[in-house]
C-alpha positions as CSV (number, residue, x, y, z in Angstrom):
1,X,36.0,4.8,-3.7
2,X,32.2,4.8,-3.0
3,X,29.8,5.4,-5.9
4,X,26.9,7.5,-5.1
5,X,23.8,5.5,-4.2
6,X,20.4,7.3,-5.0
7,X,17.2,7.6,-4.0
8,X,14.1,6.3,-6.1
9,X,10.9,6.9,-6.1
10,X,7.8,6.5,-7.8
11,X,6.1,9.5,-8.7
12,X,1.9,9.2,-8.3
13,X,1.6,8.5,-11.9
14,X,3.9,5.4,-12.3
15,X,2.3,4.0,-8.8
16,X,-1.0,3.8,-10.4
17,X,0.8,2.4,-13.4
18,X,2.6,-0.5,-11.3
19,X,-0.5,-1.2,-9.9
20,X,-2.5,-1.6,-13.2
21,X,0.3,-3.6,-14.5
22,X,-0.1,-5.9,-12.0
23,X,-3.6,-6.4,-11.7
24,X,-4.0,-7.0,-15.3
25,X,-1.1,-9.6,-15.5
26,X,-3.1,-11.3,-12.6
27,X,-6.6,-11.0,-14.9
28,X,-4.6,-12.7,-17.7
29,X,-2.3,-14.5,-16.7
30,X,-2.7,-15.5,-13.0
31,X,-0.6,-14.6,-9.8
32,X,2.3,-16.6,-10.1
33,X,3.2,-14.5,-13.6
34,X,2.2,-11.5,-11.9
35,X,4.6,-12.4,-9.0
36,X,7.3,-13.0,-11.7
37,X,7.1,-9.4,-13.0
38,X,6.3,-7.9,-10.2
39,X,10.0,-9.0,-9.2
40,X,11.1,-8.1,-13.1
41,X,9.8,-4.5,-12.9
42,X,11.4,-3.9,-8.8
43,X,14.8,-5.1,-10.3
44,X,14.6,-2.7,-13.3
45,X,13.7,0.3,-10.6
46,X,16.4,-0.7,-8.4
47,X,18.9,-0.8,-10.9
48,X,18.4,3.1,-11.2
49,X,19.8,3.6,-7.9
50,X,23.3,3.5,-9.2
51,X,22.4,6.6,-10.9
52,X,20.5,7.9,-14.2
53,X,23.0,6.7,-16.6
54,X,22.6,3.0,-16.1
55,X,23.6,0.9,-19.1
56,X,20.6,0.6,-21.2
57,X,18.8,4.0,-20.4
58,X,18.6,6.5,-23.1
59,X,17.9,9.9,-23.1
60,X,14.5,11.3,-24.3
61,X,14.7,14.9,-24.2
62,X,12.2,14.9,-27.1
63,X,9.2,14.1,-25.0
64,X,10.9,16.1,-22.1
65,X,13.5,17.8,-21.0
66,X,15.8,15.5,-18.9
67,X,13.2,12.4,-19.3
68,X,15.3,9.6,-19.5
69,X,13.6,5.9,-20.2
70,X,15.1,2.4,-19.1
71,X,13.5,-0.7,-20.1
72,X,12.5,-3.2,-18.1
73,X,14.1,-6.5,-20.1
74,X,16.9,-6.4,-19.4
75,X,19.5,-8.9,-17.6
76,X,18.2,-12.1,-19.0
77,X,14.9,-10.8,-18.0
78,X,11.5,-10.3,-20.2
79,X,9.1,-7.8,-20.1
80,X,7.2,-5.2,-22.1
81,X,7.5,-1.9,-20.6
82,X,9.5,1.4,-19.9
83,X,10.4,3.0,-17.0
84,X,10.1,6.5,-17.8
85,X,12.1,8.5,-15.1
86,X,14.1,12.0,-14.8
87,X,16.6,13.1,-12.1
88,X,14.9,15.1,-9.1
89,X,16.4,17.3,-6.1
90,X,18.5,15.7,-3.3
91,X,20.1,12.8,-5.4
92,X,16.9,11.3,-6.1
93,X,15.6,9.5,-9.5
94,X,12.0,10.1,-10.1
95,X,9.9,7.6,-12.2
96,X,7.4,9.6,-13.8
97,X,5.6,6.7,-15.8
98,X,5.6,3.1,-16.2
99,X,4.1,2.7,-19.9
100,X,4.0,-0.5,-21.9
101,X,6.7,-0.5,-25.3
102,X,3.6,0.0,-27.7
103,X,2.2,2.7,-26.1
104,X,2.8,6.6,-27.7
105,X,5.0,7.3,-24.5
106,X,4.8,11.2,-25.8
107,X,0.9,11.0,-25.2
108,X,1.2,9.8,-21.6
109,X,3.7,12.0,-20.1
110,X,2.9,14.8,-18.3
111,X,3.9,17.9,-19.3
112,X,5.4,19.1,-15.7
113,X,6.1,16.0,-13.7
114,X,5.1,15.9,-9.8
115,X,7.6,18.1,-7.5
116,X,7.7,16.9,-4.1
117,X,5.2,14.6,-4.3
């Protein structure tokens, strides 16, 4: 039997995020460590192509309807932020936000994520 593989993509929100998160682990910390979570944060996202449900996601219908959040240490890895995703059209997961663990993740969601973008 073959399990459904899905498509994921970073909605323009959560690419301005990665890229933030990047540049200021580079500022304070250097490039090697931002190297390090660069890789820590594209294994989190690519553990959401086997689908929403992924061990260790929980649902946050609170902030959003169908807003679902996975965190990114996870698997012997370390880190200190959520992926903040919901499921999209055509089998495809959509990562609304990347937001750090101490941050009010109710503030910095949008109220109607991108569609189509």
């Amino acid at each position: 039997m073959v399990e459904q593989k899905w498509r994921v993509r970073l909605g323009a929100a959560a690419e301005v995020d990665f890229a933030n998160i990047l540049k200021w682990t580079t500022e304070n910390f250097g490039a090697r460590q931002s190297r390090v979570y660069r890789d820590t944060l594209v294994r989190a996202i690519g553990e959401l192509a086997d689908g929403p449900d992924v061990a260790g996601s929980k649902a946050r219908d609170e902030i959003m309807p169908g807003l679902r959040t996975l965190h990114v240490a996870r698997r012997g890895r370390r880190g200190s932020h959520f992926l903040m995703y919901r499921v999209a059209p055509r089998s495809t997961i959509e990562i609304v936000r990347i937001l750090h663990d101490r941050m009010d993740l109710q503030r910095h969601v949008p109220s109607t994520p991108d569609e189509g973008k």
